[in-house]
matplotlib code that plots the C-alpha trace (Angstrom):
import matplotlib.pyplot as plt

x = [8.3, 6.5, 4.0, 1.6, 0.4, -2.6, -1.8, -4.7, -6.1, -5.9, -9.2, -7.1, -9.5, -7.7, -10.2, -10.7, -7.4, -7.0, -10.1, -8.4, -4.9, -6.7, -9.5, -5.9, -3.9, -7.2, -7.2, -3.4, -4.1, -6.5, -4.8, -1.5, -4.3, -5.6, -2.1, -1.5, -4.3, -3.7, 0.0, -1.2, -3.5, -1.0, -3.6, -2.6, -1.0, 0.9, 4.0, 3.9, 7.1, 6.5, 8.6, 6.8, 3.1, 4.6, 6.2, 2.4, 0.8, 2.7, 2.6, -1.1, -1.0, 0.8, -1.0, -4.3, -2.3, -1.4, -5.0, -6.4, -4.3, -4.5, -8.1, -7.6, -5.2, -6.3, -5.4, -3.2]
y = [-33.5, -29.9, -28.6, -25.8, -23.0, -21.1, -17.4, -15.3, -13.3, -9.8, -7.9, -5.5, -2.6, -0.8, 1.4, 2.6, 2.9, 5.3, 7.0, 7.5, 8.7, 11.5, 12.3, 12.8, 14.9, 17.0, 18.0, 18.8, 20.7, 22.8, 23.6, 24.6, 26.8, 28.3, 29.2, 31.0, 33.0, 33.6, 34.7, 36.9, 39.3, 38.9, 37.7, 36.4, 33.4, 35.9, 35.7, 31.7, 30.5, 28.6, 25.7, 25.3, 25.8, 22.7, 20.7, 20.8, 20.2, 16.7, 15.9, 16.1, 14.0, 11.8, 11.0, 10.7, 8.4, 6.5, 6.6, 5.2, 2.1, 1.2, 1.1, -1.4, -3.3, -6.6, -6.8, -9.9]
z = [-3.5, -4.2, -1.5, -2.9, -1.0, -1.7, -1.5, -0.5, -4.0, -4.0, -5.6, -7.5, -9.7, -12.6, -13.0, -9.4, -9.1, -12.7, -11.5, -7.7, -9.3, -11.4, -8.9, -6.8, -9.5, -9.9, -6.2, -6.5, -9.6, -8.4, -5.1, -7.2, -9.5, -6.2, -4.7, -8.2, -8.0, -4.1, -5.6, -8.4, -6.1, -3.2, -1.0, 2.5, 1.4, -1.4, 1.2, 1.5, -0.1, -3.1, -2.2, 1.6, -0.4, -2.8, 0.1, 2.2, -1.2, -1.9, 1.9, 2.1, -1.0, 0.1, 3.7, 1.2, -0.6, 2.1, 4.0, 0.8, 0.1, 4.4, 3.6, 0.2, 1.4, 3.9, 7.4, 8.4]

ax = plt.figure().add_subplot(projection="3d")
ax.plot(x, y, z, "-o")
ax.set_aspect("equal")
plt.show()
């Protein structure tokens, strides 16, 4: 004897997803591009180290990350 289940279906969008993931690595681009220029004419972030200006740049990626697939995926 088999019993079926219906599992809920999920909405799933490649293309809002592609179009989130470089929207996301355009924002993280251009922050690395800023902290270079900051870094070339030794600007006030000059002395941030580069591996604490990385570490805040993939954690802030990261919580957007986050933020945007609580909002995508269904509450139980």
């Amino acid at each position: 004897m088999s019993t079926s289940r219906s599992t809920p279906e999920i909405d799933i969008d490649p293309l809002k997803i592609a179009i989130g993931v470089f929207v996301m690595l355009g924002v993280a681009l251009t922050v690395v591009a800023g902290y270079a220029i900051l870094r070339t004419f030794a600007g006030g972030l000059g002395a941030l180290p580069t591996e604490l200006a990385m570490t805040v740049v993939f954690g802030a990626f990261l919580l957007v990350t986050a933020a945007a697939t609580r909002r995508h995926v269904p509450r139980r």
